[in-house]
C-alpha atoms as one frame of an Amber mdcrd trajectory, in Angstrom:
protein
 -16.451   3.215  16.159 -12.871   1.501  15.459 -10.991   2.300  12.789  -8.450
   0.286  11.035  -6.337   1.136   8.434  -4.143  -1.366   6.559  -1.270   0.237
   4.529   0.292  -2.429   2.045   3.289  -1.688  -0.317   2.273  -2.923  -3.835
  -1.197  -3.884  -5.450  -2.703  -7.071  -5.659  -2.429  -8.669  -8.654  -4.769
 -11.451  -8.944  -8.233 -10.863  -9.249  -9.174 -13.519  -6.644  -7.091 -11.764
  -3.678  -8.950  -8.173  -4.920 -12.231 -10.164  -4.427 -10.886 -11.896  -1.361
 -10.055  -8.394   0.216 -13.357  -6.664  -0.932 -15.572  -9.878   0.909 -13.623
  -9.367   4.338 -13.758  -5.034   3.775 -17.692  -5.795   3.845 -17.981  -8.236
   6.534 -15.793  -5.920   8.608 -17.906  -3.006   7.293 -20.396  -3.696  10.848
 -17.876  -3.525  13.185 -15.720  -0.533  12.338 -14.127   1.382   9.618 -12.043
  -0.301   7.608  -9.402   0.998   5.009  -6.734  -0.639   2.674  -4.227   1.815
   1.260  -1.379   0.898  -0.982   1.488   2.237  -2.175   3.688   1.331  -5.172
   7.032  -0.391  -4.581  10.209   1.370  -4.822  12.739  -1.011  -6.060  16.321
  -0.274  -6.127  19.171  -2.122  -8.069  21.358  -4.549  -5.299  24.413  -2.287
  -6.188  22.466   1.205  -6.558  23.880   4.390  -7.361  23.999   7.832  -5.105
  21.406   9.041  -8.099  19.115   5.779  -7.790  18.854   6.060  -4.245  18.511
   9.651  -4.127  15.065   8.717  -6.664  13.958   6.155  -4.649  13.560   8.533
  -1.244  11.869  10.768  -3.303   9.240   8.331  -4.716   8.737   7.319  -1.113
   8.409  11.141   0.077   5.193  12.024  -2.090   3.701   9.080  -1.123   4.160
   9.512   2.491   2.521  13.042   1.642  -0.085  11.431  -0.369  -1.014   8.768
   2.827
């Protein structure tokens, strides 16, 4: 069976796009196995800091280890 996996960086917000996504997860549900992962943003200032970039690869570290 296929498998897709859709990785998207930040959540949906609005309840209708969470419902939106949920409809199309089932419908796909026949045809293969289907997974939405997502991953909190990682926002760094325009003029960032060695220390606030240094924190930022870290955030994204554990949650490459965590996907």
């Amino acid at each position: 069976m296929l498998s897709i996996q859709i990785l998207c960086v930040g959540k949906l917000k609005e309840q209708w796009w969470r419902d939106a996504c949920a409809e199309y997860a089932k419908r796909l549900a026949a045809f293969c196995r289907f997974r939405i992962d997502e991953v909190d943003e990682a926002r760094v200032p325009e003029r960032a800091s060695a220390a606030q970039i240094d924190e930022a690869r870290k955030q994204l570290k554990t949650q490459q280890q965590r996907i």
